[in-house]
C-alpha positions in Angstrom: 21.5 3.6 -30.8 23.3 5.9 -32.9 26.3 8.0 -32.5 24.0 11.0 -32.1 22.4 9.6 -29.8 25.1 8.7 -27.3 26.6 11.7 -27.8 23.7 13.8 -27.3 23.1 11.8 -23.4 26.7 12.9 -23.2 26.2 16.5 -23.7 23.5 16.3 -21.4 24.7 14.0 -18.5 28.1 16.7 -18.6 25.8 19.7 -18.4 23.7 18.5 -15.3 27.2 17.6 -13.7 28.5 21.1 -14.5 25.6 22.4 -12.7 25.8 20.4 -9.7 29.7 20.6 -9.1 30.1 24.1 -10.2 32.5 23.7 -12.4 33.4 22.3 -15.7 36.9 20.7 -14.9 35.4 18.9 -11.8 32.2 18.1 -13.7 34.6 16.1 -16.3 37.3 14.3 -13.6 33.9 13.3 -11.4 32.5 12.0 -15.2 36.0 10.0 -15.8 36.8 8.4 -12.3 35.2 5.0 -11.3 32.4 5.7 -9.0 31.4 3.0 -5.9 27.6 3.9 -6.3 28.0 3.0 -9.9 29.6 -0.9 -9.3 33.2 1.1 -10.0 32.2 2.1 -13.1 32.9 5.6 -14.8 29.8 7.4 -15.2 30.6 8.6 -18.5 31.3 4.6 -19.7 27.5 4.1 -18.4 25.7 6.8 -20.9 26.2 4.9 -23.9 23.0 3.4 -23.2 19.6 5.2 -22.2 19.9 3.3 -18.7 23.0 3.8 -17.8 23.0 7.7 -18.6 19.8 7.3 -16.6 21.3 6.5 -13.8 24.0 8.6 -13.9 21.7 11.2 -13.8 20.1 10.0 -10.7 23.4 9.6 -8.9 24.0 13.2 -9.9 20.1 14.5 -8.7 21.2 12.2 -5.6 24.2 14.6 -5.2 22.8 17.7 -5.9 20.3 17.3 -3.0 21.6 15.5 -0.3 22.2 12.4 -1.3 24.3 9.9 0.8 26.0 9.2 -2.1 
């Protein structure tokens, strides 16, 4: 995948977590910080590859509406 390309899942994994934690500052330390539902990965780490950013994006839809994550 190209540079583009990871960086464009970037961009877009940051703005869904901007709009589910309110906030850009929280958005980014949430996108940084090792994550148990993510095998203590960082979620950002996970998005250089169409799966990973995938599920990042379903942890985040998970926390936007109720998830028990």
């Amino acid at each position: 995948m190209s540079e583009s390309g990871v960086a464009e899942r970037l961009e877009q994994v940051e703005a869904l977590a901007i709009e589910v934690f309110g906030s850009r500052a929280t958005a980014l330390a949430w996108l940084a910080s090792p994550n148990f539902a993510l095998d203590g990965r960082t979620p950002h780490s996970l998005c250089t590859t169409i799966l990973g950013a995938l599920q990042v994006r379903r942890l985040l839809l998970s926390i936007e509406y109720g998830g028990v994550l």
